[in-house]
Every structure is written in C-alpha cells, then in structure tokens.
C-alpha positions as CSV (number, residue, x, y, z in Angstrom):
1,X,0.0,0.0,0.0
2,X,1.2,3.7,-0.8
3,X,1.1,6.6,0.5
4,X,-0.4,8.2,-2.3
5,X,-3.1,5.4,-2.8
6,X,-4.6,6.6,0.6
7,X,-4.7,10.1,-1.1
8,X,-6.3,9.0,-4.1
9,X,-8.9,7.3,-2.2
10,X,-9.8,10.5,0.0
11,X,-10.3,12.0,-3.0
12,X,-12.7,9.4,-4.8
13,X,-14.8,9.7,-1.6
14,X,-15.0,13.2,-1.4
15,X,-15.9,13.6,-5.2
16,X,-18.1,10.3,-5.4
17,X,-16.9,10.6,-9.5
18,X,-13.1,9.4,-10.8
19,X,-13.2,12.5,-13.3
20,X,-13.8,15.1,-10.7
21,X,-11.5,13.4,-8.4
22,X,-8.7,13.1,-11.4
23,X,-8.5,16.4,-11.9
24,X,-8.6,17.6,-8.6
25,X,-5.6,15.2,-8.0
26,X,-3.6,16.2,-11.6
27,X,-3.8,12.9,-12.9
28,X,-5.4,11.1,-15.7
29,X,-8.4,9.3,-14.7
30,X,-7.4,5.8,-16.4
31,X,-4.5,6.1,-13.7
32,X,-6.4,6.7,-11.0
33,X,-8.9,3.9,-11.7
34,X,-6.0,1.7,-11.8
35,X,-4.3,2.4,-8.6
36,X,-7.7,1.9,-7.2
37,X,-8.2,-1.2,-8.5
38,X,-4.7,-1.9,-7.3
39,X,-5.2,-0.9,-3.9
40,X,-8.5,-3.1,-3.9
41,X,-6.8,-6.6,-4.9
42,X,-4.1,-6.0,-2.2
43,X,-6.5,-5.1,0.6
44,X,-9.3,-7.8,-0.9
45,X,-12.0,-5.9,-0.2
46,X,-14.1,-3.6,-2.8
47,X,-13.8,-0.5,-1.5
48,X,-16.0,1.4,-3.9
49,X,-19.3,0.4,-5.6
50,X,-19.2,1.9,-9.5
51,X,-22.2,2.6,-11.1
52,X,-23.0,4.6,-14.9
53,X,-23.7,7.7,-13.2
54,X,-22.1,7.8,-9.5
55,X,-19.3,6.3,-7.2
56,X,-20.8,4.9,-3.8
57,X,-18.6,4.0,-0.4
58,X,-18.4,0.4,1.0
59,X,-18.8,-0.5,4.5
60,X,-15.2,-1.7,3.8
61,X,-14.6,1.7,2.1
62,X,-16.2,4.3,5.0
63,X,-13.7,2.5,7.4
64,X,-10.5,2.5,5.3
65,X,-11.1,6.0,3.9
66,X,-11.6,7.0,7.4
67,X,-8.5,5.4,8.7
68,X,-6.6,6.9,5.8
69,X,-8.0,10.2,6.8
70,X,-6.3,10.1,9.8
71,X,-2.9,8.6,8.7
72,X,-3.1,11.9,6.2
73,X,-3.6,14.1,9.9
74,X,-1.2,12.3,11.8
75,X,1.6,13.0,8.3
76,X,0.3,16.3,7.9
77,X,0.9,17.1,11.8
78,X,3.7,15.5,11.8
79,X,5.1,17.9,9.4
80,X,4.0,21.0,11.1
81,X,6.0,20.0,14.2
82,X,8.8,19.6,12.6
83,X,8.0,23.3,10.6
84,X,8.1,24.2,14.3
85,X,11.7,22.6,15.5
86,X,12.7,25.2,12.9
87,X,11.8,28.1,15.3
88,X,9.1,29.6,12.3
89,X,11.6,30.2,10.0
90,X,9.8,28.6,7.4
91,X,6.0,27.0,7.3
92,X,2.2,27.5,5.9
93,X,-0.7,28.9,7.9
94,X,-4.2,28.7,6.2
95,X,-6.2,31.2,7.8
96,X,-10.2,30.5,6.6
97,X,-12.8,33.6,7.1
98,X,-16.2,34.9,6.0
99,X,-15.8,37.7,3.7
100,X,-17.4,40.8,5.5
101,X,-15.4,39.8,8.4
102,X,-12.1,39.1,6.7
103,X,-12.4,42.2,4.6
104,X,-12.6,44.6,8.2
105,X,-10.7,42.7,10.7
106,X,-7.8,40.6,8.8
107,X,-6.1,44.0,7.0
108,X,-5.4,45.3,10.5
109,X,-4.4,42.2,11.5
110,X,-2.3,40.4,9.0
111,X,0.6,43.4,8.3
112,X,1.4,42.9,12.1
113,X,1.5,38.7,11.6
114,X,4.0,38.9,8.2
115,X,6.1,41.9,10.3
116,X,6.6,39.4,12.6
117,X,6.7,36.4,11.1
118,X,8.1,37.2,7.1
119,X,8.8,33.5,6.5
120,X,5.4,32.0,6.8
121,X,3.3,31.4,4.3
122,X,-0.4,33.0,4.5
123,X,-3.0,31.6,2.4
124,X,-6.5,33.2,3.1
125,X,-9.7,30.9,2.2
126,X,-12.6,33.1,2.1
127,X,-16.3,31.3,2.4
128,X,-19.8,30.9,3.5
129,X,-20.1,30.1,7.9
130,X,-20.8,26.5,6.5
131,X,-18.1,25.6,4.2
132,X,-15.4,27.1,6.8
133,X,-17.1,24.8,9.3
134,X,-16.6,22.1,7.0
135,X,-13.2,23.1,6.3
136,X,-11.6,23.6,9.4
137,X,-13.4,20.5,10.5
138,X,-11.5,18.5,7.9
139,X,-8.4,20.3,8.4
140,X,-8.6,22.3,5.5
141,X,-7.5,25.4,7.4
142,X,-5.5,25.6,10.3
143,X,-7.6,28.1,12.4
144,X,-10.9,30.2,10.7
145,X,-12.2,33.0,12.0
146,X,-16.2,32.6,12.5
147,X,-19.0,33.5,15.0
148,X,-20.8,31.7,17.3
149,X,-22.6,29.6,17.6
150,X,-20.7,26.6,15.8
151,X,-22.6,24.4,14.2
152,X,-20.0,21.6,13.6
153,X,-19.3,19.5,17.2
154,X,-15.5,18.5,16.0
155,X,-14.2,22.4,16.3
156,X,-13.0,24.2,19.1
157,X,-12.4,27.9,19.4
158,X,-11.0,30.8,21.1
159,X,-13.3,33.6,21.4
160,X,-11.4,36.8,20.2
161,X,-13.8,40.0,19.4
162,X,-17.4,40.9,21.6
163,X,-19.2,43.2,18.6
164,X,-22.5,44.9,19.0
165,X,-24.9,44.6,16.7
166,X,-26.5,47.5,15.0
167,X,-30.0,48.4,13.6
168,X,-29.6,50.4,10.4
169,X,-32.7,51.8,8.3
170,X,-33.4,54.2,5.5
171,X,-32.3,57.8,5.7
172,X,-36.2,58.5,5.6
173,X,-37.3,55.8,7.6
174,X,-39.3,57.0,10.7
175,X,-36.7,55.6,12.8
176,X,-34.5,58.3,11.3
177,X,-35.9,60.9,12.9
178,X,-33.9,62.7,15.8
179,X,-35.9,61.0,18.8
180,X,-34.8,57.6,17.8
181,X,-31.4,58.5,17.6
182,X,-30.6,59.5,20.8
183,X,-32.4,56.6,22.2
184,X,-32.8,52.5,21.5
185,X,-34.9,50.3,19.4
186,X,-36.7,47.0,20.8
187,X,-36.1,44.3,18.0
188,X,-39.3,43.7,18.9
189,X,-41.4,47.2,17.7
190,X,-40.0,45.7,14.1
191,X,-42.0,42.5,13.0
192,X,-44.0,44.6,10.8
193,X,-40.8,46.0,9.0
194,X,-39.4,44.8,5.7
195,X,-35.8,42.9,6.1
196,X,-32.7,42.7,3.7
197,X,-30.6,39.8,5.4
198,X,-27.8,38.1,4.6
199,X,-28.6,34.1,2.4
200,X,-28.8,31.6,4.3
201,X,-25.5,29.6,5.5
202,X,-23.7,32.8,6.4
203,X,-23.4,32.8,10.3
204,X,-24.5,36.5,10.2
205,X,-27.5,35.7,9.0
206,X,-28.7,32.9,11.3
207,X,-27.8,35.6,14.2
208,X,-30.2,38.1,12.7
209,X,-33.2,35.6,12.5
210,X,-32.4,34.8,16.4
211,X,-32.8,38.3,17.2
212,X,-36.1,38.3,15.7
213,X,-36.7,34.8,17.1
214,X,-36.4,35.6,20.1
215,X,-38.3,38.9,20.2
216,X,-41.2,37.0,19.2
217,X,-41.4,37.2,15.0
218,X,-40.4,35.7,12.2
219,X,-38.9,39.1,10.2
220,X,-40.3,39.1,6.6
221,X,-37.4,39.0,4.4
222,X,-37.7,41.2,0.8
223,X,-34.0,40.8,-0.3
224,X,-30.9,38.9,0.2
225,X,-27.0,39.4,-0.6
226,X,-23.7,37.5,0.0
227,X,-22.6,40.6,0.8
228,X,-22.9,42.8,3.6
229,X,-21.8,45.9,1.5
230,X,-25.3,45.3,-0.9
231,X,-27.3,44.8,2.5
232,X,-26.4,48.5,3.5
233,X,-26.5,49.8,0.0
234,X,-29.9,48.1,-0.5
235,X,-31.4,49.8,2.8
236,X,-29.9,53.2,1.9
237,X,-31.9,52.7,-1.3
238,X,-35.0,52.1,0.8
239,X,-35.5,48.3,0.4
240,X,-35.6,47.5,4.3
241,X,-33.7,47.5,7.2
242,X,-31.0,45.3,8.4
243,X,-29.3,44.4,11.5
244,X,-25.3,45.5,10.9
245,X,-22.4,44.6,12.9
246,X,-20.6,47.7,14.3
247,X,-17.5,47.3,12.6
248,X,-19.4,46.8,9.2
249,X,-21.2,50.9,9.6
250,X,-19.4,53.6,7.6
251,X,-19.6,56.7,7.3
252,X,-17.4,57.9,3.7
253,X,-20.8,57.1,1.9
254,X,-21.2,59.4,-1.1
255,X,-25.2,60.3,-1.3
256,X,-28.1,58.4,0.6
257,X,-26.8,56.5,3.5
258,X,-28.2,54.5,6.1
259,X,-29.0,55.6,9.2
260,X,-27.2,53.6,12.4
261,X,-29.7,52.7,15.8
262,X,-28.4,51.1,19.0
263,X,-30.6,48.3,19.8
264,X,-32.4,48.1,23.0
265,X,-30.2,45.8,25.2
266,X,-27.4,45.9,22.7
267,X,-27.1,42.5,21.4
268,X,-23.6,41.1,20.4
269,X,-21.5,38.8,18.3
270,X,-18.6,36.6,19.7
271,X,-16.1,36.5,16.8
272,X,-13.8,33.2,17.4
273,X,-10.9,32.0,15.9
274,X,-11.9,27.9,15.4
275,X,-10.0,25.2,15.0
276,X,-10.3,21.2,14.9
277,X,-10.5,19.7,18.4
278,X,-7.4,17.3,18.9
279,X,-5.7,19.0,16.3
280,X,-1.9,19.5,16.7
281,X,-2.2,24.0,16.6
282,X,1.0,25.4,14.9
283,X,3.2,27.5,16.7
284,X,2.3,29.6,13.5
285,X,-1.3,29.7,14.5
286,X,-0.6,30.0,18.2
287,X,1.4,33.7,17.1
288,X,-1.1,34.3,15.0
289,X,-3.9,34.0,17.4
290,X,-2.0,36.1,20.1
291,X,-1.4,38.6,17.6
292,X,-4.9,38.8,16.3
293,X,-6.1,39.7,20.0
294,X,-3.3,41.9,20.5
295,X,-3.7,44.0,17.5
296,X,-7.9,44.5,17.9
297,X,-7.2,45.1,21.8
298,X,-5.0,48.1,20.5
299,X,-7.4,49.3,18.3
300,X,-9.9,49.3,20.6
301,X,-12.5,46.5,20.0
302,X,-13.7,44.7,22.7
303,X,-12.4,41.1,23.4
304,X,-14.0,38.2,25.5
C-alpha cells in the first residue's frame, strides 16, 4: 500500500466521481482507476461500488477511507512539528474567514503577523459560515475565523472579538428621525418592517433571524446578498432595514446612507478563531492567534 493510494482514495470519496477526483488530484483518470483497483486486490475488499452515473462508499470503504484520513492528519501534523523545530523560520498557515469579516478585521491584523513572522506562508480561504465549518473540520485550514454559535461539534475555538450589533434603516425611515437616535430600538417594535438579510449559510445571517426569534417574530425578508456591502446599499436605497455589525457601519458614503440605531439591550457577536479539536495547533497559528487579539485590543475592539 502507498502513500499516495490513501490520497487517491480520499479524493474518490469526497468527489463520489473518478473525473472530478482526477483532476482535482492532476492525474489522468485511467490512472487513478487503476491504482484503485490496485489498492483493492491487495486489501481484498471492494472499496467502492461503481455505477454509470455515481461512485458509492463500501462499509469496507467508509472504514478504510476513514482510517486513511487520519494517517493523512497524523503525516500532515507530523510535518508541522517539525516546521516548528525550525523556530518559524519557514511553514504555511491557512487562515479561513467569511468575507465581511475578513475584509474589516484581517487587514489590520495580517501586516502585524507577516512583520513578525516574514517566512510563513499566509494563504486566506474566504467562504460561506458553513463551508469554513466544514473546512476547518476537515483540516482544510488551520484556524478560521467565525462567530458563534458553531454548528460543527469537531471544532473548538478561542473567542477573540465581543461586537454589538447594529440596527440600520433608510435615511427617511421614521426611525431616522432625531428621537430615535438619541435613544434605542426593541427588536421587537419591528415585525412589521421589511428585512434585507444576509442568504442563508452565512453565520451572520442565522444571528439576525435569532434576534427576531427571540423577540417574538419571524422578520419578513424582501431581499438577500452574499454581501454585507449590498445589504447596506440596498437599505440606503430604501429596500428595508438590516441588522449591521458595528464594525461593518461607515460613514465615507457618497449620497443616501443609512442611518445607524443602538438596539435596545445591545445585542452582540462573539467572533472566534476555530480550529479542529485534537488537532496539533501550529506555533504559527498560536502567534497568529496572540497577535490577532493583541492588535484589535489596541485598536480598541472589545475582546471576550
């Protein structure tokens, strides 16, 4: 059995199709059904049932695939520690986040990290709450930074950022008027208000249908964006309101802008940097934790 056998058959299993799981692995897929059929008459089991249209797991396959996953860790870890022996003069540090997160927080963060540390290798993965839950879970990043709560029981996390949660509204929403300002809105004087929210497997998004949740409504939802930038822009147009995290609000807009409310109790976010539990964490992503919470302390965001 080799190595790179255990890596082929990852793939298969992840893909559930040989040309999908060919390319992704930069060979040609008459190779890889060969080692696979290679790999099968040496183990003596059929790991994979084939069929015209899809590639099914074996009970014999979910156990070795499984196995191999974790002889892939253990390599993989094994590696990093030895990255480490070398005092971080060299290594790799995949850093996952959500997008209206990364885009705020990281820029602040990430000059201080490569100051420090010029020899490590960044690479940013930028998805949806679900996908980096999935990710980190399978150690495709080393740390990601989400919010609570976690869906995915495998991952552990360090909170790193407490953020308030805004209400903002149209510039001629009645809300906008001077008395509101000065005061707070209940979440719950707004069931009968149009919503722009985030779609659905952002984290962001799931926090904003608690708030209504739990203030006794389902909100009606008009519009949603993968972006938080559209949200804002949509309710400056007049579209509906939206709950915004604090450090999303701006205030360079050029024309109509939105107008920004405290919320009566002023709800939060915990922003957390996750990672798998069990999982051997880099000296790399130790230093880059401790500088992430460092560098926002300084700047004056509030940490757990």
């Amino acid at each position: 059995m080799e190595f790179r056998q255990l890596l082929y058959a990852i793939q298969i299993a992840s893909e559930r199709n040989f040309s999908r799981a060919a390319e992704k692995l930069h060979i040609a897929q008459p190779s890889l059904s060969q080692q696979l059929s290679k790999l099968e008459k040496e183990l003596g089991v059929l790991l994979f049932k084939r069929s015209t249209n899809s590639v099914e797991l074996t009970y014999a396959g979910s156990v070795f695939v499984d196995k191999a996953q974790q002889i892939v860790d253990m390599t993989d870890q094994l590696r990093r520690e030895m990255e480490d022996i070398a005092d971080m003069r060299k290594g790799r540090l995949v850093i996952g986040s959500l997008p209206m997160t990364g885009a705020h927080v990281l820029p602040q963060v990430l000059p201080a990290y490569r100051e420090a540390y010029p020899d490590i290798e960044i690479v940013l993965i930028e998805e949806s709450t679900k996908r980096l839950e999935q990710l980190t879970a399978s150690g495709g990043t080393d740390v990601s930074l989400l919010s609570l709560p976690l869906v995915e029981p495998s991952l552990a996390y360090i909170p790193v950022i407490e953020e308030e949660i805004c209400l903002a509204v149209p510039p001629d929403h009645y809300l906008s008027q001077p008395e509101y300002k000065s005061g707070t809105i209940a979440v719950s004087k707004l069931q009968d208000e149009s919503f722009v929210l985030l779609k659905k497997g952002q984290g962001f998004r799931a926090i904003a249908h608690d708030l209504c949740q739990t203030a006794g409504f389902d909100p009606r939802v008009v519009f949603e964006s993968g972006n938080i930038e559209t949200v804002q822009s949509l309710v400056a147009a007049g579209m509906g309101i939206a709950f915004i995290p604090k450090m999303m609000t701006r205030s360079d807009w050029q024309g109509r802008a939105p107008t920004y409310l405290t919320l009566e109790g002023r709800p939060t976010r915990t922003l957390v940097i996750a990672y798998r539990k069990g999982r051997y964490l880099s000296n790399a992503a130790e230093a880059f934790i401790t500088i992430f919470r460092e560098t926002l302390s300084r700047l004056g965001n509030r940490t757990p």
